[in-house]
N, C-alpha and C positions, 0 to 999 in steps of 0.2 A: 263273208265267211261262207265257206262252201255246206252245203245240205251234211247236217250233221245228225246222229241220235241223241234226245235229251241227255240219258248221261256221259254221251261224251262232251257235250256243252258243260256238262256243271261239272267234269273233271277239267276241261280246258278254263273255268272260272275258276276254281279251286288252287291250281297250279300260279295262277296269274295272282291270287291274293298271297297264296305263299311262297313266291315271287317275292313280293313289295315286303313281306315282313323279315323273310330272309338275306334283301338286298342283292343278291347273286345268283344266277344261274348256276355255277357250283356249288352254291352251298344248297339252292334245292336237287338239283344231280347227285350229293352227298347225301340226303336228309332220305332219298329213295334208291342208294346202291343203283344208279345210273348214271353216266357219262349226261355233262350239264349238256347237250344240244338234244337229248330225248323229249326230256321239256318243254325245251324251245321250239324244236317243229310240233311237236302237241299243239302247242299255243298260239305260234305263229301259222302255221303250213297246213292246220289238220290232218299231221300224221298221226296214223290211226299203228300203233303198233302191233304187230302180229304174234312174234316169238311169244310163249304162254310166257316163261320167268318174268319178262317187262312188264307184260300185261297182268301178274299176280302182285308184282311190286307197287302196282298203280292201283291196283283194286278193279280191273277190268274182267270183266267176263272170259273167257278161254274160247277162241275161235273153235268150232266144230266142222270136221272135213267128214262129208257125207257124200257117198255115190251116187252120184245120179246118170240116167242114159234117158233116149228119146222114147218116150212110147209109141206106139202105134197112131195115137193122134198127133204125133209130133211136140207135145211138150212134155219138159221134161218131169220127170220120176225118182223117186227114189230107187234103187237098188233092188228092196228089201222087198216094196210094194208090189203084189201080186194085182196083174192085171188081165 
């Protein structure tokens, strides 16, 4: 398994147990108002879903898009940061 964050380990476990009790990929794709292969690369592929709806359905965190540019020492900065 590829370098993952804890919870997205215990959602890729989670997924895998309610897998086994629900029998089908569909029927967990159903169980989260998801197409079953969302799931499946979650679990299999570590895909890390971006769109916020999949990732509210799942109970993931909401990616945050933040500006950043190079500072004057060459790394980078936030936007906002006065330097």
């Amino acid at each position: 398994m590829a370098d993952v964050s804890p919870s997205f380990r215990k959602l890729q476990e989670r997924l895998k147990s309610e897998k086994e009790a629900l029998e089908s990929w569909q029927a967990l794709g159903r169980k989260y108002d998801l197409s079953a292969a969302i799931p499946w690369r979650i679990v299999h592929q570590n895909y890390m879903p971006v769109r916020a709806d999949i990732r509210r359905k799942l109970g993931l965190a909401e990616f945050l898009r933040v500006p950043v540019r190079r500072g004057k020492d060459g790394r980078f900065v936030s936007v906002d940061k006065e330097r």
